[in-house]
N, C-alpha and C positions, 0 to 999 in steps of 0.2 A: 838705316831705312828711314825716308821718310812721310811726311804723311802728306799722299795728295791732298793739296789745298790750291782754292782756286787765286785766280790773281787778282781782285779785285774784293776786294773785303768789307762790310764796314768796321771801323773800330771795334763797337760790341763783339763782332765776330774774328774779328784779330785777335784779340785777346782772349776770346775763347777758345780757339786754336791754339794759340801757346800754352792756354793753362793748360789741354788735353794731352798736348805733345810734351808739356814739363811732367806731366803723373803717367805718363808711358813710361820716358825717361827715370822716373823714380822706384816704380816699378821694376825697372828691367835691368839698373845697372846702378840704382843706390844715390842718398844726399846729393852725393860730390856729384854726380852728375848731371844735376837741375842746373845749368848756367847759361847764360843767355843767350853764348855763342852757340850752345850744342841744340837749343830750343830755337832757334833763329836756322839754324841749318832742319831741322824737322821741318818745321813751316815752310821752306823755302821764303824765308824772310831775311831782313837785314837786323843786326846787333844794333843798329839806329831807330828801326823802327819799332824792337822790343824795350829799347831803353826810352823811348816815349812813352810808351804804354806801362814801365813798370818802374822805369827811375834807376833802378840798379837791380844786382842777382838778388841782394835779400828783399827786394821790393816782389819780384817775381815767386819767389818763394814765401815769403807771405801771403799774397794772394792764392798761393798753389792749397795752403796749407787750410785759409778761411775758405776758399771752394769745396775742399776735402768733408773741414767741419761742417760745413752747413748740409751735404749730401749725408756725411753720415749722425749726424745727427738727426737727423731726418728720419731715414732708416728705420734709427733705434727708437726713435720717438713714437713711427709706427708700431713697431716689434713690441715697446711697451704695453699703446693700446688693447693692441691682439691678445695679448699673456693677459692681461688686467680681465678682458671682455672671454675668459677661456676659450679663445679662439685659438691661441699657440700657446707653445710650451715655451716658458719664460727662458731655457736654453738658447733660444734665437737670439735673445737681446746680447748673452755672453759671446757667443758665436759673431757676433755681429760686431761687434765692438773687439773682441780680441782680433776679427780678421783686418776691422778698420788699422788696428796699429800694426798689425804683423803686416800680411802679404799684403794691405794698401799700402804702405806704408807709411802711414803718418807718424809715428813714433819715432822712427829714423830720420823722418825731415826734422821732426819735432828735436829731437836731441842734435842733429849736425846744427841745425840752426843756433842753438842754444851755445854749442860750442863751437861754434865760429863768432863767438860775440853779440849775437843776435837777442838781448835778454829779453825782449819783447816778445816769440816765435808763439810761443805759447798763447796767449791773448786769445786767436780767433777759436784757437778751441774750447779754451775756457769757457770765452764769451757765449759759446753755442750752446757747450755742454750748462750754462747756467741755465739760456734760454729753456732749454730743454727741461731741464729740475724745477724750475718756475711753473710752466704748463701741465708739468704733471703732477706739482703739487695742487694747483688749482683744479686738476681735472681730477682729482684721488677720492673715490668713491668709500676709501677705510683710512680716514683723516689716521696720524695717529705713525704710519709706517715709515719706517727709516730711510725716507728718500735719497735724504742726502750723503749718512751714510752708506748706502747700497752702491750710489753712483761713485763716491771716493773709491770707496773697495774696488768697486771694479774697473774703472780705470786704470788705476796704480798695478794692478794685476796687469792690466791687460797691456800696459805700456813696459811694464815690468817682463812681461812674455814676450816683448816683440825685442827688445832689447838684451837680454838672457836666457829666456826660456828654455832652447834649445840645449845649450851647453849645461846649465843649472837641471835639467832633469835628467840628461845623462850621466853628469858627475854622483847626483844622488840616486843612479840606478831605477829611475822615474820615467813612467811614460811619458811622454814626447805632450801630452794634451792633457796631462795633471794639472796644472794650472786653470785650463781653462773648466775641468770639474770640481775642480774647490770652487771658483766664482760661480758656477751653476748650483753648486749647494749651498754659497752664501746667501745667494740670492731667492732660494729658496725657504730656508728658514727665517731669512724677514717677512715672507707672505704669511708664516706661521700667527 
C-alpha cells in the first residue's frame, strides 16, 4: 500500500513523507523493513531522491529513529508535568514509554540498528531522553527525587518489554503487562 503523496514536494516535505511512510513501515512489518527501496516505493518516489535526503538505509533510520525520540519524548515530558501537577496518574508516563518501545516500535529499530552495526542508533534517543531529564530536573518542585534513576529504570524495562516481554512472562506464568506494573510501582515509590 502506498501513501498518496502529491508530485510536487518541498524537501522539508519529502522527507517528511518518508520518515511517516518508514514508521508505518516499521510498524507493520518490523526493522528489516525500513529500507529505502521499500520507503521510496510508499512515497511514490525514487531510491535517488531518498538517498539525497538521507545518504544511506542507516542515515534514514537514524532520522526515523531521532523523529521517534523527539515526539516521544515529548509526550512523556508532558505525561510527567500532568503526574507532578496531580493532574494524571503517573501510570501514563509508564504506559507511554513502554508503548513508545513496544507497539511504536522504537526498541526494535533501536536494537536492528545496533545490530546491523549501526553503534551510534541509540544517540538521538539518548540525546532526547537527557534533554528531557535535564527539564525536569530544572522544573522539580521536590528537589531531592530520583530522577535519573526513575528514568534508567524505566527505560530498561520498557525496552526490555518490547524486546522480551512477551515470551519472558509467559515462560514465567506472568501476565502479559507485569512488567509494565512493576515500572508503575517503581515509579511510584520514588514520589514517596
Amino acid at each position: 500500500m502506498s501513501i498518496a503523496i502529491p508530485k510536487r514536494l518541498s524537501p522539508e516535505q519529502s522527507r517528511d513523507a518518508a520518515l511517516e511512510a518508514a514508521r508505518v513501515l516499521l510498524v507493520e512489518d518490523g526493522p528489516q523493513a525500513v529500507t529505502l527501496k521499500a520507503v521510496a516505493a510508499r512515497v511514490g518516489r525514487t531510491h535517488a531522491n531518498l538517498l539525497h535526503h538521507f545518504g544511506s538505509a542507516g542515515g534514514l533510520q537514524r532520522a526515523l529513529i531521532a523523529s521517534m525520540a523527539d515526539q516521544i519524548v515529548g509526550e512523556i515530558g508532558a505525561a510527567v508535568l500532568r503526574a507532578r501537577a496531580g493532574d494524571q496518574d503517573p501510570g501514563e508516563v509508564v504506559a507511554l514509554t513502554f508503548d513508545a518501545f513496544g507497539r511504536g516500535g522504537a526498541g526494535a529499530l533501536a536494537s536492528w540498528m545496533i545490530l546491523s552495526g549501526n553503534e551510534d542508533a541509540l544517540n538521538p534517543i539518548l540525546e532526547a531522553i537527557h534533554r528531557l531529564v535535564d527539564e525536569l530536573v530544572e522544573r522539580d518542585d521536590m528537589p531531592g527525587r530520583p530522577i535519573h534513576e526513575d528514568t534508567l529504570q524505566l527505560v530498561l524495562m520498557a525496552l526490555g518489554d518490547a524486546l522480551l516481554g512477551g515470551p519472558m512472562a509467559k515462560a514465567l506464568g506472568l501476565p502479559r503487562d507485569k512488567a509494565r506494573e512493576l515500572a508503575a510501582r517503581g515509579l511510584m515509590a520514588g514520589r514517596r
